[in-house]
C-alpha positions as a Markdown table, in Angstrom:
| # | Residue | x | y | z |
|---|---|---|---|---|
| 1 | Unk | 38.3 | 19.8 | 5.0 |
| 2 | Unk | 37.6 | 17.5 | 1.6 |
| 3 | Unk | 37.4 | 14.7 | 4.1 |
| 4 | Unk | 35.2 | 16.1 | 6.5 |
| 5 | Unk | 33.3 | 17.0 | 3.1 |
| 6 | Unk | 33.9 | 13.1 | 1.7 |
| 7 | Unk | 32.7 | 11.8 | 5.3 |
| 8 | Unk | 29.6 | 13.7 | 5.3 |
| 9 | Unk | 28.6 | 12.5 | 1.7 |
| 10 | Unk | 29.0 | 9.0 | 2.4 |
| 11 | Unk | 27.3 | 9.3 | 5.8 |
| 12 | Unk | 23.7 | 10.8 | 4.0 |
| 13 | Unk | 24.3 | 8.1 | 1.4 |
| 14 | Unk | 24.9 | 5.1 | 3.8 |
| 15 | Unk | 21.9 | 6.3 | 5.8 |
| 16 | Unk | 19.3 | 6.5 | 3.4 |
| 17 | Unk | 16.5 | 8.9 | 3.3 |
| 18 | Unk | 14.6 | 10.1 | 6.7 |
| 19 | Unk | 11.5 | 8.1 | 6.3 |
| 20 | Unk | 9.8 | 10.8 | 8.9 |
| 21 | Unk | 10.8 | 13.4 | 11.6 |
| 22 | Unk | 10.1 | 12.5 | 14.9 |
| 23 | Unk | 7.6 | 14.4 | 16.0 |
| 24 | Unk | 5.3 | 13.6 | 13.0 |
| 25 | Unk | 6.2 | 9.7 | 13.9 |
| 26 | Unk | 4.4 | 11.1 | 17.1 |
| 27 | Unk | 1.3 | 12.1 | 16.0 |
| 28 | Unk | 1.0 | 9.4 | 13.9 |
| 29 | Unk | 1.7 | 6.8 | 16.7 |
| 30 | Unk | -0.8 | 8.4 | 18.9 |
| 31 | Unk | -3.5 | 8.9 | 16.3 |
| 32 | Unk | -3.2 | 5.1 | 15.2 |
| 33 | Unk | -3.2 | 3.7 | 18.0 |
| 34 | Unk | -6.6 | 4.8 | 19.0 |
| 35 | Unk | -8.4 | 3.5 | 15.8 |
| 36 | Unk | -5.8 | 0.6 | 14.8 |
| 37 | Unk | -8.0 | -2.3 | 16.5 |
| 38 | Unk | -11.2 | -1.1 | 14.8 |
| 39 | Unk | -10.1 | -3.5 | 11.7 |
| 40 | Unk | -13.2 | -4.7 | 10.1 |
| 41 | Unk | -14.8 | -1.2 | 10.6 |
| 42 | Unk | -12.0 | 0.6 | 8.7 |
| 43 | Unk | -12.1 | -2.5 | 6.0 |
| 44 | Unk | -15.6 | -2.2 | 5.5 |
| 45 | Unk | -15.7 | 1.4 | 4.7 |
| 46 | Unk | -12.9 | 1.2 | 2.2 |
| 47 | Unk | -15.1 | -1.2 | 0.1 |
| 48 | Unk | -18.3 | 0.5 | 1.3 |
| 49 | Unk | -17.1 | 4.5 | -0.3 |
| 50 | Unk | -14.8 | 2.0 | -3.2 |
| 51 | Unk | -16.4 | -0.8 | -4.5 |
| 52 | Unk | -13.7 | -1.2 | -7.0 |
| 53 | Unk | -11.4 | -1.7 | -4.4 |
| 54 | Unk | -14.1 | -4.7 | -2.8 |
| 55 | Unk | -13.7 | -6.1 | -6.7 |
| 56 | Unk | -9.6 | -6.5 | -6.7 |
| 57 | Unk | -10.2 | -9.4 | -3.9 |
| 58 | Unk | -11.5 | -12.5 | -5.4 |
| 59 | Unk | -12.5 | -13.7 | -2.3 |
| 60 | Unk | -14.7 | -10.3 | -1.5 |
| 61 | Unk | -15.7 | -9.3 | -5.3 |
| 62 | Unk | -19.2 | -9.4 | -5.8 |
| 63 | Unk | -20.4 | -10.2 | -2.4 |
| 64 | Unk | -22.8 | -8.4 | -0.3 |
| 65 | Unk | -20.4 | -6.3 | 1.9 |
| 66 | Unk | -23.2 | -6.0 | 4.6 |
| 67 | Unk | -23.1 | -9.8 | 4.5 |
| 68 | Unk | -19.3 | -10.2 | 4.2 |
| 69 | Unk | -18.5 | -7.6 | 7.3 |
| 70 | Unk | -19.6 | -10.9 | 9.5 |
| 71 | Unk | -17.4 | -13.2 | 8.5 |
| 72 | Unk | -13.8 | -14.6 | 9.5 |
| 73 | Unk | -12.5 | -14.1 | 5.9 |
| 74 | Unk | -13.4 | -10.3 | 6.4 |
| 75 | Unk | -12.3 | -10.3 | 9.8 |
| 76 | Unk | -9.0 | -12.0 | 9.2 |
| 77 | Unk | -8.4 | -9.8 | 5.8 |
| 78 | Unk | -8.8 | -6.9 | 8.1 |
| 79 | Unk | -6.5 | -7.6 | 10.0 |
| 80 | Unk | -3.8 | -8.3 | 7.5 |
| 81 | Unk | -4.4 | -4.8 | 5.8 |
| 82 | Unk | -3.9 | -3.1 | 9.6 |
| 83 | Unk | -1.0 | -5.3 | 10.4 |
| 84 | Unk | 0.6 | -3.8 | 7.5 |
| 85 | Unk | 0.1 | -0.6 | 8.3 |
| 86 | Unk | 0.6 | -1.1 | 11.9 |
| 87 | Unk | 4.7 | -2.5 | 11.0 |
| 88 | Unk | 5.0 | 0.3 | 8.7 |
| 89 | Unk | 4.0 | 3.0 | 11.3 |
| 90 | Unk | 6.3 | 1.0 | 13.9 |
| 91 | Unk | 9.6 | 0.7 | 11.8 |
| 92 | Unk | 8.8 | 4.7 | 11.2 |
| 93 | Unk | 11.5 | 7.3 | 12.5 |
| 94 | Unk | 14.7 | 4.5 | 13.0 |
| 95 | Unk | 17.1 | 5.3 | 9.5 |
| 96 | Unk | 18.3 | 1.8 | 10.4 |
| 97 | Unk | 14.7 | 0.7 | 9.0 |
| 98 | Unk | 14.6 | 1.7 | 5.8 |
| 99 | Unk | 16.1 | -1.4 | 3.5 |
| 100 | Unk | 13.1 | -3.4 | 5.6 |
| 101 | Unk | 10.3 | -0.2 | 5.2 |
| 102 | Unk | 11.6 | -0.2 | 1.5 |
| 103 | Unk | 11.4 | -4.2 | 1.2 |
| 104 | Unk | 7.8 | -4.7 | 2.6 |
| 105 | Unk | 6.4 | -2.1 | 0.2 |
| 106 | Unk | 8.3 | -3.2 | -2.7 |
| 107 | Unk | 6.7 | -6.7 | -1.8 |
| 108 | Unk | 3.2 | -4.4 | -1.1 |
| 109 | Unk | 3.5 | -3.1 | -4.8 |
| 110 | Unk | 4.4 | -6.2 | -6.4 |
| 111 | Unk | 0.9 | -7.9 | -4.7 |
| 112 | Unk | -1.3 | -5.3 | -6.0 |
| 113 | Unk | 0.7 | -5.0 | -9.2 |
| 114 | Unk | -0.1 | -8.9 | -9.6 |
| 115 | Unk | -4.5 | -7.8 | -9.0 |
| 116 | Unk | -4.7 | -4.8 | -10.9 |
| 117 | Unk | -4.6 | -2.4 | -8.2 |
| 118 | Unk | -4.3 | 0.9 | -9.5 |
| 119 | Unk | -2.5 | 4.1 | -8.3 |
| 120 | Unk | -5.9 | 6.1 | -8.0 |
| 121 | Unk | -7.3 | 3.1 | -5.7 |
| 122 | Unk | -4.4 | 3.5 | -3.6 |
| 123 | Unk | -5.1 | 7.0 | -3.3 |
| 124 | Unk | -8.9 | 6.6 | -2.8 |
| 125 | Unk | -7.6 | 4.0 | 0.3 |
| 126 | Unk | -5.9 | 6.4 | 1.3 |
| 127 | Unk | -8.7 | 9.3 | 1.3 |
| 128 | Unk | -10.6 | 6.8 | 3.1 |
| 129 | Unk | -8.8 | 5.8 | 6.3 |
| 130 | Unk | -7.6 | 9.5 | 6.5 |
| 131 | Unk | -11.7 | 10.3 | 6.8 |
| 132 | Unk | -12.1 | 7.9 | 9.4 |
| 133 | Unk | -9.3 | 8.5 | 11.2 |
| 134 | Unk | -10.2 | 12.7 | 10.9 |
| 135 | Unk | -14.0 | 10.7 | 12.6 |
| 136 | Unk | -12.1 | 9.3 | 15.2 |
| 137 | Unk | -9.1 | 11.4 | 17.1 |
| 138 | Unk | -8.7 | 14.9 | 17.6 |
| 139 | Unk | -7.5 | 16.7 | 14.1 |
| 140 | Unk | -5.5 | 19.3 | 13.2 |
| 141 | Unk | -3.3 | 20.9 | 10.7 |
| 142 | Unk | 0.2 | 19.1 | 12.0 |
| 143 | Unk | -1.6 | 15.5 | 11.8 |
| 144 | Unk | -3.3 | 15.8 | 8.7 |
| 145 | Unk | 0.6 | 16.8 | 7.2 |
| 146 | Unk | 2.1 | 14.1 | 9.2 |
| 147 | Unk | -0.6 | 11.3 | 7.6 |
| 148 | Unk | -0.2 | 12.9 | 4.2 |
| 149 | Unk | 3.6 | 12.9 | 4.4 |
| 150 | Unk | 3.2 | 9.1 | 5.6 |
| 151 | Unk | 1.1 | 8.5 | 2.6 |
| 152 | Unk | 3.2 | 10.0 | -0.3 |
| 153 | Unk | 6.5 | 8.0 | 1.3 |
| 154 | Unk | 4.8 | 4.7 | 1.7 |
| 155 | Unk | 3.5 | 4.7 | -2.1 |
| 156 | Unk | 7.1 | 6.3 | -3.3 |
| 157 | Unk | 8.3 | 2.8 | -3.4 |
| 158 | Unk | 4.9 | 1.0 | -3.6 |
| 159 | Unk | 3.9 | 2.9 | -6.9 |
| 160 | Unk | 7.3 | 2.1 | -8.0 |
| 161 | Unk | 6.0 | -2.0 | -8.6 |
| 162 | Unk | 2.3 | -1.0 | -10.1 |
| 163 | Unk | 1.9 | -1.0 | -14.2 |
């Protein structure tokens, strides 16, 4: 019995936390994917309802946003921020993933850390694609827990790099 005991403890340690139950990964999948290649349009509201967010980008601070939605740099930002999420939501709901799910945004938190980016900002980003994707695919009580739950777990390790 004190080894079945001994083998379970070292089988919850080895594996590391459950980043997400499966059926959450789910929803989240299926909600993403039907708003994941609108990237200027979800970039562009961020800065639009958080201009202080616009101002942590020195290539964006400043600048007319209705101007800047235009542009390659935007565009090509855009897309950057969404591929993030994109390889966060597909290394979701494998255990095996978690020393790279914890890497990327350890490196995510160190970036930001390095421009200022506060925790509240983070959170306001987060308010923000949450409304639009809430605009965009059908809502509910499960998804909105799944998103949240996304959320808090991604910026458990990123808040862990910001001042």
């Amino acid at each position: 019995m004190k080894f079945f005991v001994l083998s379970l403890f070292f089988a919850v340690v080895i594996a590391g936390p459950l980043w997400m139950e499966a059926n959450d990964v789910s929803l989240i999948r299926h909600s993403w994917d039907k708003v994941k290649t609108n990237e200027v349009e979800i970039l562009y509201l961020i800065f639009k309802e958080n201009p202080s967010i616009q101002a942590k980008f020195a290539a964006f601070a400043g600048k007319d946003l209705e101007t800047l939605k235009g542009t390659a740099p935007f565009a090509e930002h855009a897309n950057r921020i969404i591929s993030l999420i994109n390889r966060y939501i597909d290394l979701l709901g494998d255990d095996g993933n978690d020393a790279t799910i914890k890497a990327i945004l350890e490196e995510m938190g160190e970036k930001h850390a390095a421009r200022g980016v506060t925790k509240d900002q983070f959170e306001a980003f987060k308010v923000t694609v949450l409304n639009y994707l809430k605009s965009h695919v059908e809502w509910n009580d499960a998804l909105g827990k799944a998103w949240d739950t996304a959320f808090d777990k991604m910026y458990s390790i990123v808040f862990t790099k910001l001042h």
